[in-house]
N, C-alpha and C positions, 0 to 999 in steps of 0.2 A: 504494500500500500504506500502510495504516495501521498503523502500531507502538503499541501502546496501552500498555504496560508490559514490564521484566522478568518473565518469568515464574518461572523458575526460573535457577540457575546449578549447575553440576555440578560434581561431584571425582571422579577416580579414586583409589580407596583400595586395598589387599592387603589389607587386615582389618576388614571393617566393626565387627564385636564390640568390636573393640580400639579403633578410633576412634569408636563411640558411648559406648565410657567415658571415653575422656578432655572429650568433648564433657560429661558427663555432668558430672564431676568437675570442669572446668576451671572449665565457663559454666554448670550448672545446667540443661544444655537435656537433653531427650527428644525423639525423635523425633514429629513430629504422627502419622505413621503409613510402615509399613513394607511394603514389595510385590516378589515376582520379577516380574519380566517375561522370560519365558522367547524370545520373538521377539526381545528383544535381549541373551541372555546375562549379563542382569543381578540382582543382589538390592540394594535403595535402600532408603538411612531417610532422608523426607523430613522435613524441617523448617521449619516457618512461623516468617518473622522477618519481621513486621507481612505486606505483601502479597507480598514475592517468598519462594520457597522454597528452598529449600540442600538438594543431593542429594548423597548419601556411597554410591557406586556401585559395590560388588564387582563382579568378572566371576564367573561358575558356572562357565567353561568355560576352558581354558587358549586355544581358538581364538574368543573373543569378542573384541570391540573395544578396551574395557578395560582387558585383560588384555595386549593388542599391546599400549595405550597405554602401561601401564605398564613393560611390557619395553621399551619405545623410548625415553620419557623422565622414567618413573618416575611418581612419585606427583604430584597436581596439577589445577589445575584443567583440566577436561575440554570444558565446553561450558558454552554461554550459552542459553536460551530467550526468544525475542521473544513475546509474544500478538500476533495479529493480528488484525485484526477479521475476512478473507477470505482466507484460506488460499489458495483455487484463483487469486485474485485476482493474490495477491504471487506465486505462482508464475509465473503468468504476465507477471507485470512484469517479472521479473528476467530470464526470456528473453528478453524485450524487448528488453532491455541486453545481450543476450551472456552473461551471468552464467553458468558453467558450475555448473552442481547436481549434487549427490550422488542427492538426489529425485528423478527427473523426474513423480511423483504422491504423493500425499500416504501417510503409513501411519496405523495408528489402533491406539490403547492408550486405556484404560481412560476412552472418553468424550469422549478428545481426536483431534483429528487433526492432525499434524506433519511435515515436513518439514527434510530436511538440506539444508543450502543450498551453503554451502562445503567443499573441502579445508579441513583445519585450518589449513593451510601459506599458504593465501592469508588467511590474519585472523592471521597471529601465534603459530599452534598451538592454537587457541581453536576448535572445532568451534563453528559458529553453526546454530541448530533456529528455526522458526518455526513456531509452536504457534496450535491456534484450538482452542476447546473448555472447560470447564469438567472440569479431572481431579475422575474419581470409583472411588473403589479398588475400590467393587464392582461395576463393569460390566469386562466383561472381552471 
């Protein structure tokens, strides 16, 4: 498997409104663009800072992921995104290794195709994604 960059790194937030103002106010940022993904109970305002992106991740739904995470350990960072050059590639390397996945096939959002790899509990609390694809907000 080839790791080619961060892609993105994730937050779990209760207020996205609330925390793109103080983003706004603090650091002068705006979100590059904003999207629900409703297959995973979420609404994100992404941000570009040079090549990796910064995601500010509400849940919609009191039984999304998010939304556990943050009744479990509150507000924080969420997840990590690796790019990969071959998705089906590193999946199957990692069984290779015994590596137990969240995945066992890839999902797809907006252009990309992704994959959960770990419990959070085995990295630290840090949900790790490895991502292949080119994100594009309007392919759905």
């Amino acid at each position: 498997m080839k790791i080619e960059k961060i892609d993105h790194i994730c937050f779990a937030v209760k207020n996205l409104e609330e925390t793109k103002k103080i983003y706004r106010e603090h650091f002068g940022l705006t979100p590059t663009f904003e999207y629900i993904a409703e297959s995973e109970k979420i609404k994100v305002a992404r941000y570009y800072i040079g090549e990796v992106a910064v995601e500010f991740m509400e849940s919609t739904s009191p039984d999304g992921e998010v939304a556990k995470f943050i009744n479990k350990r509150g507000e924080g960072a969420y997840l990590i995104s690796y790019k990969v050059d071959d998705l089906t590639k590193a999946i199957q390397e990692l069984r290779e290794k015994n590596i137990q996945l969240i995945d066992e096939k890839p999902r797809e959002l907006f252009g990309t195709r992704y994959a959960f790899v770990h419990h959070p509990n085995k990295l630290h609390g840090v949900l790790t994604e490895l991502i292949e694809g080119e994100f594009d907000i309007h392919q759905k």
